[in-house]
C-alpha positions in Angstrom: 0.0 0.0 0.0 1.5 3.7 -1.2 2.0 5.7 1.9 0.0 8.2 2.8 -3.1 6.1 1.4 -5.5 5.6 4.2 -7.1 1.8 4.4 -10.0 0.5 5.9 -10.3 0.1 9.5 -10.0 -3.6 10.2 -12.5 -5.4 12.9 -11.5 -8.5 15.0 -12.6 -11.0 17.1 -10.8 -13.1 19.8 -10.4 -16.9 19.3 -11.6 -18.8 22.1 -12.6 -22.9 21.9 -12.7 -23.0 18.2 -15.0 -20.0 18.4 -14.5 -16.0 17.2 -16.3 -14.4 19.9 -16.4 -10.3 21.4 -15.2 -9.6 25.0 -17.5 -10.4 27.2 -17.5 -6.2 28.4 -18.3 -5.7 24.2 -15.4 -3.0 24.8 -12.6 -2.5 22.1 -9.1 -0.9 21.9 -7.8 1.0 18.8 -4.7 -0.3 16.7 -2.6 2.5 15.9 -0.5 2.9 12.7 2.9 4.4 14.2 4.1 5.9 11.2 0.3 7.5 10.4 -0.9 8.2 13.9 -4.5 6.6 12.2 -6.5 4.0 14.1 -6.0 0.8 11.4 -8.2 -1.8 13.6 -10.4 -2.6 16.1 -9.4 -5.6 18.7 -11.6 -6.8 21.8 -10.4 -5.6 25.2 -10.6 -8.8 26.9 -11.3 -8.8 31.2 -11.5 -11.6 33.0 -14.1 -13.5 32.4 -12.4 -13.9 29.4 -9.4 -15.2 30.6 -11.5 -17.4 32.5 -13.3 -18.9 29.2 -9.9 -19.5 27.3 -8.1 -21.2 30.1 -11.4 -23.1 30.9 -11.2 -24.4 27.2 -6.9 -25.1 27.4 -7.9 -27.2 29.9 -10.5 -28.9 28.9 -9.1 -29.5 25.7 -5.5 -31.0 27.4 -7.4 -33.2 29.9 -10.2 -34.8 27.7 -10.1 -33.5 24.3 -8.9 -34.8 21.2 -5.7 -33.4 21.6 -5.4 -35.5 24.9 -4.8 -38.4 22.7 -3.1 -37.3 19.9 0.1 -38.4 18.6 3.3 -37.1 18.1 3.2 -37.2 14.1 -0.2 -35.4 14.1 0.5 -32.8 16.1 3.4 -32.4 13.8 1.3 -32.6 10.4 -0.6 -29.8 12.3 2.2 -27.4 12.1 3.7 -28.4 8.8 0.7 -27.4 7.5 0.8 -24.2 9.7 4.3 -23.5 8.5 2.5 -23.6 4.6 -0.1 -21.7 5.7 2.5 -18.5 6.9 4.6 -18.8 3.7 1.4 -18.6 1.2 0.4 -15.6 3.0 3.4 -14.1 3.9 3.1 -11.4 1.7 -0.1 -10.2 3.6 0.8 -10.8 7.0 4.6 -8.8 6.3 2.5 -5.8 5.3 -0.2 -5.7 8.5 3.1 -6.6 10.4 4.8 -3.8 8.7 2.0 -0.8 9.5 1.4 -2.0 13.0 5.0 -2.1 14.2 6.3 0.3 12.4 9.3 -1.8 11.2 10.5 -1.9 7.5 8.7 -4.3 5.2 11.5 -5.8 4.3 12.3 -6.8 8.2 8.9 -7.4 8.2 9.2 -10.0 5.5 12.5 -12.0 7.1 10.6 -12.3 10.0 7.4 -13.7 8.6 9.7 -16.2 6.8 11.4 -16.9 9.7 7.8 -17.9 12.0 7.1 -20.2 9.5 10.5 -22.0 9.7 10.0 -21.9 13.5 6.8 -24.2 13.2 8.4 -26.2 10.2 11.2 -27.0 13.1 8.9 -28.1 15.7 7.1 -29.9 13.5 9.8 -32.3 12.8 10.8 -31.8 16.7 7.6 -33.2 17.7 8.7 -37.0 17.1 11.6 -36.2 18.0 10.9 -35.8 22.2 12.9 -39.2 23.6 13.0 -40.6 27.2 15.9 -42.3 28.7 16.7 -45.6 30.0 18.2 -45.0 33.4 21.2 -47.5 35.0 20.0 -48.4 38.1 21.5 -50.6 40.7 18.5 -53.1 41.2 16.7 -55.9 39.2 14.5 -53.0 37.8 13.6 -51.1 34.5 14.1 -47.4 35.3 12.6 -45.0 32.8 12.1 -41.3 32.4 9.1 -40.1 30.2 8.4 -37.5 28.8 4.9 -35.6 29.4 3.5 -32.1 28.3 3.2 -29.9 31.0 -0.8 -28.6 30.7 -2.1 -25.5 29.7 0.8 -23.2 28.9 -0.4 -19.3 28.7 1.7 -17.3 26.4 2.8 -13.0 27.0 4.3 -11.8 24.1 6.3 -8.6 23.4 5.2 -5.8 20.5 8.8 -5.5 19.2 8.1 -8.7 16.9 5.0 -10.1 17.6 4.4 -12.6 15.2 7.4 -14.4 15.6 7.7 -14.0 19.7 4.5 -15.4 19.7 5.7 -18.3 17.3 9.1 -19.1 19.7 6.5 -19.7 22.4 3.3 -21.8 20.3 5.4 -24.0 18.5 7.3 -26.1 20.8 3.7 -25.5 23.5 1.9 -27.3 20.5 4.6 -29.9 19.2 5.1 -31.0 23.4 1.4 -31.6 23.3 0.5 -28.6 25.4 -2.8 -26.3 24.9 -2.2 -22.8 24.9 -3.6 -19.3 25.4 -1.8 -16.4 23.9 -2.1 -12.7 25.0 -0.4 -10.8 22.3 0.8 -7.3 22.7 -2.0 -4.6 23.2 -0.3 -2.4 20.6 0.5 -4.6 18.0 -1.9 -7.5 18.3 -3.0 -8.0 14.2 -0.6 -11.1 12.9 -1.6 -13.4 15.8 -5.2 -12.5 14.9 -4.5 -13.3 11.1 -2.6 -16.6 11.6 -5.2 -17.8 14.4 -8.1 -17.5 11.2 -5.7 -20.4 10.0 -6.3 -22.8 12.9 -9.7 -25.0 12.1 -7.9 -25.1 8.1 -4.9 -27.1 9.5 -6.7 -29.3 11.9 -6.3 -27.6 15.3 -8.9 -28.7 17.6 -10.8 -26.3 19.1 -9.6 -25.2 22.9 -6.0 -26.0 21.8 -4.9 -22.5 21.1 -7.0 -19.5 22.3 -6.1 -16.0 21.9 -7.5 -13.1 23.9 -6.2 -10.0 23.7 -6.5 -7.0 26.0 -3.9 -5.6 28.4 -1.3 -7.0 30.1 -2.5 -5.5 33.6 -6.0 -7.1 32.8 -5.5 -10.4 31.0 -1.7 -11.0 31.9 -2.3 -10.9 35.7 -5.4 -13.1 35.3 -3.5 -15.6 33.4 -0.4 -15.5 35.9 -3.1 -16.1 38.3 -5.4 -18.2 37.4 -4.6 -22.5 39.4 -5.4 -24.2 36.0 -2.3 -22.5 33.9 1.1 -24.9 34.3 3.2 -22.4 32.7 4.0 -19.1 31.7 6.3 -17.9 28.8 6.4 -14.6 29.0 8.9 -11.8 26.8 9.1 -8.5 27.9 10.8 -6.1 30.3 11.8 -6.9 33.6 9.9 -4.7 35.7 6.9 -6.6 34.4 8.7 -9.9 34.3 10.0 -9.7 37.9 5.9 -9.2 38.9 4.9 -11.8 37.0 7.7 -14.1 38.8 6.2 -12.9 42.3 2.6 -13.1 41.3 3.2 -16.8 39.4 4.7 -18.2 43.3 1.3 -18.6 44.5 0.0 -21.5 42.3 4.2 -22.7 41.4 3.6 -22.4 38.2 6.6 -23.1 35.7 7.8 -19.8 34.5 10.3 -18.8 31.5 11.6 -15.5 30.6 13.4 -13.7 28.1 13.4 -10.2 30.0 15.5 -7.0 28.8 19.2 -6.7 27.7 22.0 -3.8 27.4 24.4 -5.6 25.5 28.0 -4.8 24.9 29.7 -4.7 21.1 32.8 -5.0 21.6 35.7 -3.8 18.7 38.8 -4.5 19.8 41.8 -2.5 17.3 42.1 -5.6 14.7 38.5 -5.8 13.9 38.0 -5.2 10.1 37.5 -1.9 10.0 34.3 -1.2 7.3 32.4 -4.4 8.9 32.8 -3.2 12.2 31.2 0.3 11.6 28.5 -2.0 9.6 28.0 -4.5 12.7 27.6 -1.3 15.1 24.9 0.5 13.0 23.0 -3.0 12.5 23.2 -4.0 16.0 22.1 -1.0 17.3 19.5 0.8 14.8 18.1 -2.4 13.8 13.9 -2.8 14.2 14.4 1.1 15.2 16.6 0.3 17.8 13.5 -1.9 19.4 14.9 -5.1 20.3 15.9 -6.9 23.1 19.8 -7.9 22.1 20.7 -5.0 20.8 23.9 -4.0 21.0 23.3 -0.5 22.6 27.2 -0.4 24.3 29.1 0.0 21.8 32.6 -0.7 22.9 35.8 0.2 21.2 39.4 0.2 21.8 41.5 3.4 22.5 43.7 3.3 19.5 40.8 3.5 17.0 38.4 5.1 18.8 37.7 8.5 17.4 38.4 7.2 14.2 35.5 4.4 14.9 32.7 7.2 16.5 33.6 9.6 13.6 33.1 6.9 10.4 29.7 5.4 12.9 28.5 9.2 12.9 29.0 10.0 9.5 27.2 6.5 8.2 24.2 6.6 11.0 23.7 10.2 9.1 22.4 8.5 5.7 20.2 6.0 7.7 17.2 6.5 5.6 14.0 6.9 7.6 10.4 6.5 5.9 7.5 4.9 6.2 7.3 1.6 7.0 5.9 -0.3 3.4 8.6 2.2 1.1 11.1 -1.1 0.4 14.2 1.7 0.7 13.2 2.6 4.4 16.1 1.3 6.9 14.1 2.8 10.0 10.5 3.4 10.5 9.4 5.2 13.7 8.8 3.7 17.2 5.8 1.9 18.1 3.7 3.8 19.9 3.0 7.2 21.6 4.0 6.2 24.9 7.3 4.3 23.4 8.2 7.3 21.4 7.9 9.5 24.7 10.1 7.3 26.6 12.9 7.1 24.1 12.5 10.9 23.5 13.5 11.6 27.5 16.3 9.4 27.5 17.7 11.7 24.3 17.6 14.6 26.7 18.8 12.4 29.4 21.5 11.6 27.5 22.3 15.0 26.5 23.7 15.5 30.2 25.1 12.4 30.6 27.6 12.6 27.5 28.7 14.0 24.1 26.3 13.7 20.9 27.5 13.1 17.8 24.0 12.9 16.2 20.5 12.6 16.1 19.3 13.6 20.1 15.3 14.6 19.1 12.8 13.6 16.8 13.3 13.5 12.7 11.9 16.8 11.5 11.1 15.5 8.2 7.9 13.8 9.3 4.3 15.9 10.2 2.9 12.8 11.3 3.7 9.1 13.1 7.0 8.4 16.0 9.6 9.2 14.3 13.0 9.3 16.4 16.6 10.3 14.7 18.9 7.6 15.0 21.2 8.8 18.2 24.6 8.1 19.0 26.3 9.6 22.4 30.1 9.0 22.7 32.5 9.8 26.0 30.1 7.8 28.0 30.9 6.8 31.7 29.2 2.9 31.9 27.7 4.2 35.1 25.8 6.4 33.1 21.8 5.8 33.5 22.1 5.4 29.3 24.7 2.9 29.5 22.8 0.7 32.5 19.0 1.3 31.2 17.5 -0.5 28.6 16.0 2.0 26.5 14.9 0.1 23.7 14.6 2.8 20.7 17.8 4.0 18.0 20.2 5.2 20.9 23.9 3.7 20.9 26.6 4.8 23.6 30.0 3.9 22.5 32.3 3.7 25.8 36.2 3.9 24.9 38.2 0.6 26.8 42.3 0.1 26.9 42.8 -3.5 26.6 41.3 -6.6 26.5 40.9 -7.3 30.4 39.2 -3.3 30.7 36.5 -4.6 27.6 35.6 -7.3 29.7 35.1 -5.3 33.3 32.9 -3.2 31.2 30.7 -5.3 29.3 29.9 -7.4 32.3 29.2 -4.3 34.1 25.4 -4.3 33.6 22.8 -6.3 35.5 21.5 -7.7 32.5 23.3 -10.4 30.4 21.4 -11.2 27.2 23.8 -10.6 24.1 27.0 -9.3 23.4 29.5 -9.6 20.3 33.4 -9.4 19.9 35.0 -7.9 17.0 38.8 -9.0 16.1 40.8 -10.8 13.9 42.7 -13.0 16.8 40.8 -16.3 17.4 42.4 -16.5 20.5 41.5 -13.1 21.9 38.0 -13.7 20.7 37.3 -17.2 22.5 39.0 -15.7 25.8 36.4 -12.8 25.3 33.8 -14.8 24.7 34.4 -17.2 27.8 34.7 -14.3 29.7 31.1 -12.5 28.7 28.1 -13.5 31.6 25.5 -13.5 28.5 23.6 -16.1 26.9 24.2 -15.6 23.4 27.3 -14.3 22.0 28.2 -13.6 18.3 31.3 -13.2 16.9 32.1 -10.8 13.7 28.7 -10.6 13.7 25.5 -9.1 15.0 21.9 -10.5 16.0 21.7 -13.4 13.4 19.3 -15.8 15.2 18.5 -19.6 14.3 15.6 -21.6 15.6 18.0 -24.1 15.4 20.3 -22.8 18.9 19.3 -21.4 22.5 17.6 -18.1 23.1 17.8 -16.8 26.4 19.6 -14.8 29.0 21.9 -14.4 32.5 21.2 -12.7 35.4 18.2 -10.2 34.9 17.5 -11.0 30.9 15.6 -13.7 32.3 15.9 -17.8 32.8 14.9 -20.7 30.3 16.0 -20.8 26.9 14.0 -20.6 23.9 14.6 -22.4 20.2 16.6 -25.4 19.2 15.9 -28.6 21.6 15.8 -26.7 24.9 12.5 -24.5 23.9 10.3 -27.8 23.4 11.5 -28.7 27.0 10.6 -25.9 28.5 7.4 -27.6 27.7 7.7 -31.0 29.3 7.8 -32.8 32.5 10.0 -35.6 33.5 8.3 -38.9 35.0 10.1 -41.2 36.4 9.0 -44.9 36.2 10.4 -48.0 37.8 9.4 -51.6 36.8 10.0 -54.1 39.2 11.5 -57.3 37.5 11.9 -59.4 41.1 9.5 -62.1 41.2 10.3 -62.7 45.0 8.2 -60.4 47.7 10.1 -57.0 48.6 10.3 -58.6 52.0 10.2 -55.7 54.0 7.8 -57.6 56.8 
């Protein structure tokens, strides 16, 4: 669609037991185009009773349903056909993605691709959940199966809500789980679209129910409610650690993939051009809106005005537009309240440091959140922009002296999502890497991301890992079984 060409307003429903149905208050929410500022759909704002009705069918639907006895290979027929069901449609779904995030459509389209490969890998994961055989000292058959864990409730984040909410379904569905997903308030549309998928495939009704509505209203109830087993929840940690607190009541299982401040580190051997390319990307990326995005940018004495003058002069011809114009590199920031917060920590950082560029919002544009893409240099790591995630087109770049003062800095944070080493010396890069406290670490490189290898953080980005073979288990429970192969009496009278 040509920007600046106004669309219908689209109406949904929420998805619960098979059913489309209104919130039970009949209230809606608007769905805002960031880059317009015009309302571009109409969602339910779901309340408890809600809640109540979709976890109410989850359970139903795990205890005595159909899904109760399926098998393996079903369940992953299901999702293949999912999977095709994403890529013949992908078109569609990249542009609604495109105008409710504001992201580039070309982003857009990567990550659309990139939820259907999700399901396609659980798919073929879902025969692929083994027990063990366990060596015990006794005339005995030990075994350890492997069971889904119930109803799993889903929280997903607005930065890529499709394919957040995909991490999080696939393996639920493929570990025999049921599932109720609470997209994101603001950008709530793709789940919508893909759920109009579900009866096509196969999915029984009650296996995966989506209600939408805030995270205050329908987050808490699901935290809440005794017949969830798990919560998967991505977001930021002021909203994770409640969830944490408020899940203790009923033990549920709990994973989290919670913010991140992550250090790129250049040390003076790094190739040069690729470097300056692996800064801009792993900062400006998704505007700036993600949660491993390498925000400290970390660079070694000797090259270091050199580096912050060549990353100034090439953040300068970022090219922002909106969102469906194929040439855009950064679209604006999600929402009102998003674009406030990113806007104070500009000024913020104003105080804190030197600016190179950007530091207020991109003239160019009458209407939508557009933020300049920032970059503040000189900066102390004690600084609040250095320590706070705030998740929009910001870089710091921090000057270190060797490799031992890189480290002491990039662990300095109480997050430990990401982080990335720049160099030519293998053996600098492996110490560096062994030395990070972070989850995921790339090397001459920034953000790639395979559904094939662990997602997840240290300290406060969260526990649990997401992707590969460790998401499905986040999944499943482990039973032990012991069969008695003595034919005498146990003999214990």
């Amino acid at each position: 669609m040509p920007s600046g060409v106004k669309s219908e307003v689209r109406s949904y429903q929420m998805y619960i037991n098979g059913e489309w149905v209104d919130s039970a208050s009949n209230k809606t929410t608007a769905v805002i185009d960031p880059s317009t500022e015009e309302v571009i759909a109409q969602v339910p704002a779901g309340n408890v009773e809600d809640v109540n009705r979709a976890v109410a069918a989850a359970r139903a639907a795990f205890d005595t349903g159909p899904w109760a006895a399926s098998t393996p290979q079903e369940r992953g027929r299901i999702l293949f056909r999912l999977s095709e069901k994403i890529r013949e449609n992908a078109a569609h779904l990249a542009e609604i993605e495109s105008r409710n995030c504001g992201k580039p459509i070309v982003e857009a389209e990567y990550d659309i691709n990139d939820a259907a490969t999700c399901f396609e890998y659980y798919a073929g994961m879902a025969t692929k959940v083994l027990g063990t055989v366990n060596p015990v000292p006794d005339n005995a058959v030990s075994l350890t199966m492997k069971e889904p864990m119930g109803v799993a409730a889903m929280i997903t984040p607005w930065n890529y809500p499709l394919l957040m909410a995909t991490w999080k379904m696939a393996p639920a569905l493929a570990a025999g789980c049921t599932c109720i997903l609470k997209p994101p308030g603001v950008t709530p549309l793709t789940a919508l679209e893909l759920t109009k998928w579900l009866p096509e495939v196969g999915l029984p009704p009650g296996v995966l129910n989506v209600v939408t509505g805030s995270g205050s209203v329908c987050g808490t109830a699901l935290v809440r409610h005794p017949d969830v087993n798990k919560i998967a929840f991505t977001g930021s940690n002021s909203v994770g650690k409640g969830i944490i607190k408020e899940a203790a009541d009923t033990l549920k299982r709990v994973t989290m993939e919670l913010g991140g401040k992550s250090p790129n580190i250049f040390f003076a051997d790094a190739d040069f051009e690729n470097a300056i390319d692996g800064a801009l990307f792993g900062v400006f990326i998704n505007q700036g809106e993600v949660c491993s995005a390498g925000s400290r940018i970390l660079v070694e004495r000797s090259i270091y005005k050199k580096f912050v003058e060549a990353m100034t002069e090439k953040a300068k011809t970022i090219r922002l537009g909106p969102p469906l114009e194929r040439e855009t590199k950064m679209g604006p920031m999600v929402s009102q309240d998003q674009y406030d917060t990113v806007r104070a920590y500009q000024e913020l950082g104003k105080k804190e440091a030197k600016m190179s560029t950007g530091g207020g919002r991109a003239a160019k544009f009458a209407k939508g959140y557009y933020i300049e893409p920032t970059i503040f240099y000189d900066v102390d790591n004690s600084a609040r922009i250095s320590q706070e995630e705030i998740f929009g087109p910001v870089a710091v770049v921090i000057p270190f002296d060797d490799e031992k003062d890189a480290i002491r800095i990039a662990n300095d944070t109480p997050f430990g999502l990401a982080g990335a080493v720049w160099t030519r010396d293998l053996f600098k890069a492996f110490r560096t890497v062994k030395a990070l406290r972070a989850g995921i670490i790339w090397v001459n490189h920034m953000q790639p991301t395979y559904v094939e290898a662990p997602w997840g953080g240290y300290k406060q980005s969260g526990y649990g890992r997401e992707l590969g073979p460790w998401g499905i288990e986040e999944y499943l429970e482990s039973k032990q079984v012991h069969i008695n192969l003595n034919e005498q009496p146990i003999g214990w009278y």
